[in-house]
Residue, then its C-alpha position, 0 to 999 in steps of 0.5 A: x263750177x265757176x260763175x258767169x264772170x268767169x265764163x265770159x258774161x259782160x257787165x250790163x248781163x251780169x247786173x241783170x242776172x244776179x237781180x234774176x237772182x242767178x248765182x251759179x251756171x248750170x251745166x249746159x250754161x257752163x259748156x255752151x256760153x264760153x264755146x258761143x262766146x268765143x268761136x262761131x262754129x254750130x253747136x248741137x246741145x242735147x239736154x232736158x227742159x229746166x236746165x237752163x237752155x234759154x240763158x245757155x243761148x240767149x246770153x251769148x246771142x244778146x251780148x254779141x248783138x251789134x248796136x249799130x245795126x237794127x235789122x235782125x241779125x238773131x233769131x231763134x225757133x221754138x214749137x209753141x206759142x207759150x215757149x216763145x213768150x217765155x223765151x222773149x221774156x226771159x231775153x228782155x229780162x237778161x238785155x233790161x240794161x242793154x237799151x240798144x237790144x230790141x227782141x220781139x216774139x211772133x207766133x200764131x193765134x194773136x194780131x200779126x199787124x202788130x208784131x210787123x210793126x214792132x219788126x218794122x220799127x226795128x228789131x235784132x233778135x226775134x223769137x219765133x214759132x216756125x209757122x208764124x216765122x214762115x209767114x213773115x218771111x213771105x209777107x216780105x216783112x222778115x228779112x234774113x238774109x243778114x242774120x248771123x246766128x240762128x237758134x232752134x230750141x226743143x228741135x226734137x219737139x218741133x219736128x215731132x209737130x211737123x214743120x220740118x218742112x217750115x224748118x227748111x224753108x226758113x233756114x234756107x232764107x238765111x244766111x250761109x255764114x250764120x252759126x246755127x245752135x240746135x238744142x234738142x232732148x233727144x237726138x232722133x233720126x229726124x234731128x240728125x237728119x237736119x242737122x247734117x242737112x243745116x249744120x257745118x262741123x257741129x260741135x256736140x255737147x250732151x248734159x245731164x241726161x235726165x232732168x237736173x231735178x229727177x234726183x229729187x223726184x219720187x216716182x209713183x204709180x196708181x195701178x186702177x181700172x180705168x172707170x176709177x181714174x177720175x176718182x183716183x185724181x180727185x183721192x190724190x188731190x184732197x189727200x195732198x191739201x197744199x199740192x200744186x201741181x201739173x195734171x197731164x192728159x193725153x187731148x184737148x178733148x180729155x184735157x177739157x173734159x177732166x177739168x170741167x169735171x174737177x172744177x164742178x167738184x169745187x177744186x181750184x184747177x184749169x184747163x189749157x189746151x190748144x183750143x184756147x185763144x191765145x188771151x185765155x191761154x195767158x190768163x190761165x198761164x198767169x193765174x197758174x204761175x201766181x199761185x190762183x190756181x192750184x192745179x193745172x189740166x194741160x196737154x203736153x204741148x200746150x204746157x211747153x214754155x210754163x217754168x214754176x220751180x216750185x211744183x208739187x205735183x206731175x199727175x199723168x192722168x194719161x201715160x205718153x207713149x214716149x217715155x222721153x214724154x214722160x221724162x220731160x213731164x216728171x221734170x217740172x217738178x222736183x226743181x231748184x233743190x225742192x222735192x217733187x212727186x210725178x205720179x202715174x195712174x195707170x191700169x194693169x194693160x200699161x204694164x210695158x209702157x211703165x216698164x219702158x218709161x223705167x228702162x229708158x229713163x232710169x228710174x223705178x215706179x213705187x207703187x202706192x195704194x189709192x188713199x182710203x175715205x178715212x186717210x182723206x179726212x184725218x189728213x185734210x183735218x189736220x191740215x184744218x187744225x194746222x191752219x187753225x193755230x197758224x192763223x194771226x188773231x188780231x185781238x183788237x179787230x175781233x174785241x167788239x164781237x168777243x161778247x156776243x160771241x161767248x154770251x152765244x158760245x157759253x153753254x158749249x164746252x170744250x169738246x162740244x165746241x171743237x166737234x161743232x167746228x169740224x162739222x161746220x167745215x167738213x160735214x159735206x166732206x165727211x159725208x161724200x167719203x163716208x157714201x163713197x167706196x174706196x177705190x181698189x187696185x186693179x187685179x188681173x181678174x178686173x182686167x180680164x173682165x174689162x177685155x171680155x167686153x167688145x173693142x166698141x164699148x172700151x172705145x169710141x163710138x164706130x159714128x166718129x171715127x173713119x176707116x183709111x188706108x195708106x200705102x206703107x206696110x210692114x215691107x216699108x218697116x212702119x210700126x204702129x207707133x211710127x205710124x200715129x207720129x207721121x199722121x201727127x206730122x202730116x195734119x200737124x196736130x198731137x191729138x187726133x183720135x186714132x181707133x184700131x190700126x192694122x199693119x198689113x204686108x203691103x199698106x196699112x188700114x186704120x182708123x182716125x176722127x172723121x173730123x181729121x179725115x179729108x185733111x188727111x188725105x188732101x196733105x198725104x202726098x206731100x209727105x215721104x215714108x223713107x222714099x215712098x210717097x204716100x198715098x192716103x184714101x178711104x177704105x171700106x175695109x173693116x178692122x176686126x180680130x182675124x184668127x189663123x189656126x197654127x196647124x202645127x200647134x191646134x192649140x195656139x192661134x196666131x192673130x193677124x195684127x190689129x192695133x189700137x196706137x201701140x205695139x204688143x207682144x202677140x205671142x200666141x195670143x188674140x190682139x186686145x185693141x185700145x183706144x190711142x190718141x197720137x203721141x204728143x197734144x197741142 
């Protein structure tokens, strides 16, 4: 591996990265910089988040900027608004001896005024989220038509979201000359797609498949039942005093939930979430990046564009149903050199899903007991006696007070004092354990107590969720997890409660969040499922177990197949129906 002189970087970006404190390229920096900096054809780079994408493409981009013009001549797409700061940022540090390099950020959820101002007074190379860009683009404010470099960063992401329509209509405002560089995780069938749609003879290049810090991330698993997920959570945290780490939950709901809950417990943690504004957003975001907080409850989207290398701790309060989502969340931890644990809480039913997360990202769960009462208090004692004898004394400050202090302290002796010392910290600590049950792994029994109880009890209340039909089925090829990921597309969001989902031969019939409902069923149309134009409506059909006796085998029933949000094996065996929140979370 050579360095960034070598690969073609000019000074004035060499004097800004080596300040960054950049020695080495990565992988992807090493293919990618040269390639951009010396040809102009499309690129497709597949790589994993944390291997050093934005400098892979932002150097190129910033070092062929032209002075002389100050219309926009680059400009990069990205899914979240937290992304798109953080890219412009690391931009603006990269260009800080550039002064002729203007780059400004536009996206939703803060003063569009601003931003057309900032584009007004001039600008070469914007980042932006396809939304925000979209409007712009209408406004008349951002113009295109000249721009020579186009980026679309986390493809895979932005399409899972939903603005593959978005993603057409701004690259087609483009210019036919531009060089278009897509960088993607993964390359599903929608990536392709638009990639042959927008691209010409595309260079591919694919770097590390996984994470260029997984090698050094531990993978563990907390097999419990589902009442003690919480508990485990909390066990987890004061079993690890100095964790600093990421919890991952499935919606904003959830996500606000937990944290609430935690915080009232007296843990140092927050939440983000799509429901913040974007000024609550930041401050969290700012807080977590300082070290304030320790520990941060966040969905999967809204944590895009956050880049610590020093994480501790993934905790996945909820299993994504993608492993690729599991794969990019493991991977903020372990960075940089450090090691890092990426922990899952699961229950006995998520067995599949752990074992695919496993196949597909090469890795192997150690499974791990949840720490006993006893565990939690030698290890946060000791970690008391540790910051005890670490602690600078400044003699001088504390002399006037020496006195009173013996003369109060004298009739204690030595063991007498350390006892009342540690009661004095840990009374309330040592008594909430000693009052709590340990928390037990979960057993095959507890499971099958859990599925004896009706589908109504494990899952939401029938009042907020409605029952629709859609007019794709099994003769279509839907699946149910295709089908959670086109009504994220369709309504654009990653955390819609979806109940019971039943594929049927011709349609489907499923249950969402009434909330979700007539959006739903306005925006279905516009939407095609492999050349059928869907049509959504209400449905008075109810979803329940429907059994068929196999007259050739009286013993063995087949079950009409009724979902909760994930594919299962029915191989002769009624359908158990769980709750499923959708795919990703903004």
């Amino acid at each position: 591996m050579g360095n960034f002189k070598d690969l073609g970087v000019n000074k004035g970006l060499l004097m800004a990265i080596e300040e960054i404190g950049f020695t080495e390229p990565t992988a992807v920096q090493e293919q990618t910089i040269p390639y951009l900096l010396k040809g102009k054809k499309d690129l497709i780079a597949l790589a994993q988040t944390g291997t050093g994408k934005t400098a892979a493409f932002g150097l190129p981009c910033i070092q062929q900027v032209d002075p002389k013009i100050k219309d926009v001549q680059t400009i990069i797409l990205c899914p979240t608004r937290e992304l798109c700061i953080q890219i412009s940022k690391d931009l603006l540090k990269f260009a800080k001896h550039l002064d002729y390099v203007k780059i400004v950020a536009v996206y939703g959820g803060t003063s569009i005024d601003n931003q057309i101002k900032s584009i007004k007074r001039g600008v070469q190379i914007v980042v932006g989220t396809p939304g925000r860009t979209k409007d712009l683009i209408k406004r008349r404010v951002l113009k295109l038509d000249i721009v020579n470099k186009v980026v679309l960063d986390e493809a895979d992401e932005m399409l899972s979201m939903g603005f593959k329509e978005d993603l057409s209509y701004i690259l087609d405002t483009t210019s036919k000359n531009r060089q278009t560089m897509l960088f993607s995780a993964t390359m599903s069938r929608e990536v392709r797609s638009i990639s042959k749609k927008f691209m010409k003879d595309a260079e591919e290049i694919t770097v590390e498949k996984l994470n260029s810090g997984a090698k050094n991330v531990e993978h563990h698993v907390y097999n419990v039942n589902s009442r003690d997920k919480y508990d485990t959570l909390k066990r987890i945290a004061d079993f690890n005093p100095d964790i600093y780490g990421i919890v991952f939950c499935r919606t904003r709901r959830e996500t606000q939930d937990i944290a609430n809950k935690f915080m009232n417990d007296g843990y140092n943690a927050d939440a983000i979430h799509g429901e913040l504004s974007q000024g609550q957003r930041d401050e969290v975001m700012s807080k977590f990046r300082d070290k304030s907080l320790q520990i941060l409850i966040a969905t999967d989207v809204a944590a895009r564009g956050l880049d610590v290398d020093s994480l501790t701790h993934v905790i996945n309060y909820s299993l994504p149903d993608d492993p690729e989502v599991y794969t990019h969340r493991s991977g903020r931890t372990g960075r940089a050199g450090k090691n890092g644990i990426s922990i899952a809480i699961s229950n006995s039913r998520e067995g599949r899903k752990l074992k695919s997360i496993e196949n597909k990202s090469q890795i192997n769960f150690i499974r791990q007991e949840v720490p006993s009462g006893k565990e939690i208090c030698s290890k946060q004692l000791l970690k008391l006696i540790e910051k005890i004898q670490k602690v600078k004394v400044d003699e001088k400050q504390i002399e006037p007070f020496l006195p009173d202090i013996y003369s109060k302290l004298e009739l204690l002796s030595r063991e007498d004092l350390i006892k009342h010392f540690v009661s004095a910290e840990f009374n309330k600590f040592l008594d909430y354990y000693n009052k709590s049950k340990d928390v037990k792994s979960e057993s095959k029994s507890d499971r099958r107590s859990d599925d004896r109880k009706p589908f109504r009890e494990r899952s939401k209340s029938n009042n907020d969720l409605s029952n629709l039909s859609i007019n794709i089925g099994r003769t279509n090829g839907v699946t149910p997890i295709e089908l959670i990921s086109l009504i994220n597309r369709i309504i654009k969001s990653n955390e819609i409660e979806i109940g019971a989902i039943d594929i049927r031969e011709s349609y489907s019939v499923f249950e969402i969040d009434v909330k979700a409902e007539n959006d739903l069923i306005k925006k279905g149309p516009k939407i095609d499922f492999n050349g059928v134009s869907l049509d959504i409506k209400k449905s008075k059909e109810k979803i329940e177990r429907k059994f068929q006796r196999d007259k050739k085998n009286k013993s063995n029933f087949k079950s009409k197949r009724s979902y909760g949000g994930s594919q299962r094996d029915f191989k002769g065996r009624s359908d158990r129906r769980s709750k499923s929140k959708g795919r990703y979370n903004n």
